[in-house]
C-alpha positions as a Markdown table, in Angstrom:
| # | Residue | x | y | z |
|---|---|---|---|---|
| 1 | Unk | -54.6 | 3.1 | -35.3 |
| 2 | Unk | -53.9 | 6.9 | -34.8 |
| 3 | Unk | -56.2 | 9.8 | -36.5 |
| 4 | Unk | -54.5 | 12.3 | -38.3 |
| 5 | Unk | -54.6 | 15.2 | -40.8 |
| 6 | Unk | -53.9 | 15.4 | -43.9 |
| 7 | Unk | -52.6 | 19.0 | -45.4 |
| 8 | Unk | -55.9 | 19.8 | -47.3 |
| 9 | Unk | -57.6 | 19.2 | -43.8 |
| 10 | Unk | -59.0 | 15.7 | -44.3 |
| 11 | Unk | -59.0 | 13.2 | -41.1 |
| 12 | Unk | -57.6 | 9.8 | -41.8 |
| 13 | Unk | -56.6 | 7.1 | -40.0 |
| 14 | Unk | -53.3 | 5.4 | -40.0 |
| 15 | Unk | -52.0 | 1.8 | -39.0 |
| 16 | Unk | -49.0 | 3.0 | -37.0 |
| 17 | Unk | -47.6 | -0.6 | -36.7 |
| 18 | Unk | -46.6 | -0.1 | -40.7 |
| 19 | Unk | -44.4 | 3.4 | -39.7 |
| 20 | Unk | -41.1 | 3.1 | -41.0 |
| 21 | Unk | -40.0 | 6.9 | -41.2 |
| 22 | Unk | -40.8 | 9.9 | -40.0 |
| 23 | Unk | -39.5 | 13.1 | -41.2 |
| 24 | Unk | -40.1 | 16.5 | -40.9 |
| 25 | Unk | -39.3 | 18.7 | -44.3 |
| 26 | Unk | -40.6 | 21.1 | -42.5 |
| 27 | Unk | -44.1 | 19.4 | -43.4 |
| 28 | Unk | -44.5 | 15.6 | -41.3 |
| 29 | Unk | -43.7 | 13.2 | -43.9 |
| 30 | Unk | -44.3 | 9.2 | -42.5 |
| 31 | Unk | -43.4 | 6.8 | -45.2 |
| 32 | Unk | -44.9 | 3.0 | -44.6 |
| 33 | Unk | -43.1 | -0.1 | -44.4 |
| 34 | Unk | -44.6 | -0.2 | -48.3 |
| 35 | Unk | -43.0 | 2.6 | -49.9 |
| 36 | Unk | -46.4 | 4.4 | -49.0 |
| 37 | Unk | -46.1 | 8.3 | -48.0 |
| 38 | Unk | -48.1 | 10.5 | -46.0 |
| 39 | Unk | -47.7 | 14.4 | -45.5 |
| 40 | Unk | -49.9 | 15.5 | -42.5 |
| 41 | Unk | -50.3 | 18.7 | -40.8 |
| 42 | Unk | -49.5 | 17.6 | -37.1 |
| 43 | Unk | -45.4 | 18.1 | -35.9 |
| 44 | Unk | -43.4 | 14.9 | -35.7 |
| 45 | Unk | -43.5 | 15.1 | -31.6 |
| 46 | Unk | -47.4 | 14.8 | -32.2 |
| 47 | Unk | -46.9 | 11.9 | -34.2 |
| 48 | Unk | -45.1 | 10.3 | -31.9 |
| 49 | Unk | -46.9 | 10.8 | -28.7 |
| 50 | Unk | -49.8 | 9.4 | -30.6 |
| 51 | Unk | -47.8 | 6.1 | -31.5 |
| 52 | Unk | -46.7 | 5.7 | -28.3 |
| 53 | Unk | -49.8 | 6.0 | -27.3 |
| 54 | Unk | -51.3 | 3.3 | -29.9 |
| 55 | Unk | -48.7 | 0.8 | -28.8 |
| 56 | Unk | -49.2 | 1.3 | -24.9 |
| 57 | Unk | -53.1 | 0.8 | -25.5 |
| 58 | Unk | -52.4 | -3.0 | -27.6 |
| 59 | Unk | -49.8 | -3.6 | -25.1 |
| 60 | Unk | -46.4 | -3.3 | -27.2 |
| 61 | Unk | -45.3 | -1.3 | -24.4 |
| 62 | Unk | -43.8 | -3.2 | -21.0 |
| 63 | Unk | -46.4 | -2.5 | -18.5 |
| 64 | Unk | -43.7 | 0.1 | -16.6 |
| 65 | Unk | -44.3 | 2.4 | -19.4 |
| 66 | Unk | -47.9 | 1.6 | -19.9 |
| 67 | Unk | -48.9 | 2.6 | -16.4 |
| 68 | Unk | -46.1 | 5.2 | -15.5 |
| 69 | Unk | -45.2 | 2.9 | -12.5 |
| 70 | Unk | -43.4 | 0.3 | -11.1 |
| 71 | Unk | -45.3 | -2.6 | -12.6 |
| 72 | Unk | -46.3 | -3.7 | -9.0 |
């Protein structure tokens, strides 16, 4: 789950696992797998740091990339 912030100012908190999209128009637009859409104040390279984040801590990521090493 990442936190983010809506454009009235409101924290949420998103599943990023159901991210399909992400735009920038300029506002971040992510649309869900579902058709869902959210526009939230953080750039789209926030966004993403923040996923990759999520998906190194629940281990989608190969350990390399997870602990910035050699896996050894």
């Amino acid at each position: 789950m990442i936190q983010l912030t809506k454009l009235n100012g409101k924290l949420f908190t998103l599943n990023a696992l159901y991210i399909e999209v992400i735009e920038s128009f300029p506002d971040t637009t992510i649309t869900l797998t579902n058709g869902h859409k959210y526009v939230v104040r953080e750039p789209e390279h926030e966004v993403n740091m923040k996923i990759s984040s999520f998906y190194r801590d629940i281990c989608v990521l190969s350990p390399e990339k997870r602990h910035g090493g050699s896996g050894e």
